[in-house]
N, C-alpha and C positions, 0 to 999 in steps of 0.2 A: 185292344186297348180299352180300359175301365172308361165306363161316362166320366168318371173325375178327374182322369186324364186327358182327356181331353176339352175338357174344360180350362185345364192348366197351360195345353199348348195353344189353343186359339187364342188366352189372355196375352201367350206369350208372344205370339206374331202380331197381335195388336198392339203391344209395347213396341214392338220392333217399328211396326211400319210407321206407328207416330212418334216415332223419335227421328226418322228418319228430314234431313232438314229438306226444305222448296229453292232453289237455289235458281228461283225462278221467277218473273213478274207476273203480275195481274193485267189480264187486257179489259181493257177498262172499255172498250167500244160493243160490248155486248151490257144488256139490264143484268145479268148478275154474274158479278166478278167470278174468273176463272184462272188459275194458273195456266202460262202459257212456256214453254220451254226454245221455241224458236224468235228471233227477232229479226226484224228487217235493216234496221241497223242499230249498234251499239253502242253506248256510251261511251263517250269521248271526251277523253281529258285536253282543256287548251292547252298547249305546250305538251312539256313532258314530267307525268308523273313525278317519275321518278327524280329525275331533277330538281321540281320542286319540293319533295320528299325532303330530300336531299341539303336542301338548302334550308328548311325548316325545322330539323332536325336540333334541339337543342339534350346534349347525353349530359344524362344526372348525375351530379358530382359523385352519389355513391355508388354507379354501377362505374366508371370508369376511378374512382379508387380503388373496387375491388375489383377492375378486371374483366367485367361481366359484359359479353356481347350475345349475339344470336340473332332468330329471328322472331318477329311478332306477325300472326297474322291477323287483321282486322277484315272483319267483314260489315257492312254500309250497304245504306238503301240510300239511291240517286233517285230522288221522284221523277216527277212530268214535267218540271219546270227545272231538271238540271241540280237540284241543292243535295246536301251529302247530310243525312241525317242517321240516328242509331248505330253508332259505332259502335263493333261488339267485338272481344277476342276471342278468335276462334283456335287457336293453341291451348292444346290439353297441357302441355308444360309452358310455364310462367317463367319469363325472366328474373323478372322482380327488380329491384331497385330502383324503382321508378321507368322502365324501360318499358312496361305493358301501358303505365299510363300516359306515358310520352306519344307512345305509336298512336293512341285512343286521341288525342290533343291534337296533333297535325292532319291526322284523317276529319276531326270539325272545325280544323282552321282552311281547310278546301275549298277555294272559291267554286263556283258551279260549274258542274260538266254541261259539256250538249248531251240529252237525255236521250236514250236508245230508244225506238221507236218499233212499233208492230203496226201490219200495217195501214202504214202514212202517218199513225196517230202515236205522240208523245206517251210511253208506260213508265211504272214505277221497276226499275232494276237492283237487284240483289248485286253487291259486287263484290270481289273479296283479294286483300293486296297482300302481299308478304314484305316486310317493311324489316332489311336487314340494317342491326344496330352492331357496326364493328369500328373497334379504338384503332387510334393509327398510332 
């Protein structure tokens, strides 16, 4: 292989690898923050989710004029103190009709989880819900 091919392909696995998303916290008990993939216990919703989901759920008069259900997935950072902040959609196809920014609206209407922990000590967690919107 030419030097400029190979130039081409190490740009190209470094695209790769930093696209690749952390689906993972920061352990915050060491002096510089590190991605850590194990937790000692997990974020904990009081009740239940999806129940609450559920209940909160207001569908937008023009996806249920025209029909429109599916799913949305949002993904959310649960800090050290439990709060639900940076909701983001992670579905490459978009509902639309107001149904992507419904799912984004009840994931920051979320009162505070119990914050997963590493351990003994409270971390920042990545979490990510699939939030199905279907007409009855």
């Amino acid at each position: 292989m030419k030097k400029g091919g190979l130039h081409i392909l190490w740009l190209l696995v470094l695209c790769i690898s930093a696209c690749t998303p952390a689906y993972a916290q920061q352990d915050t008990t060491l002096p510089v923050k590190r991605l850590i993939d194990e937790l000692t216990t997990h974020p904990k919703f009081n009740g239940k989710v999806y129940e609450y989901i559920a209940k909160s759920i207001r569908y937008p008069p023009a996806a249920r004029e025209n029909g429109i259900s599916g799913k949305v997935g949002v993904r959310f950072l649960i800090d050290e103190n439990g709060h639900v902040s940076d909701p983001e959609l992670v579905s490459k196809r978009r509902l639309g009709a107001g149904l992507d920014q419904e799912a984004i609206r009840v994931v920051k209407s979320m009162p505070a989880w119990q914050p997963g922990t590493y351990k003994g000590k409270p971390v920042r967690v990545v979490y990510t819900l699939s939030i199905q919107f279907t007409l009855e």
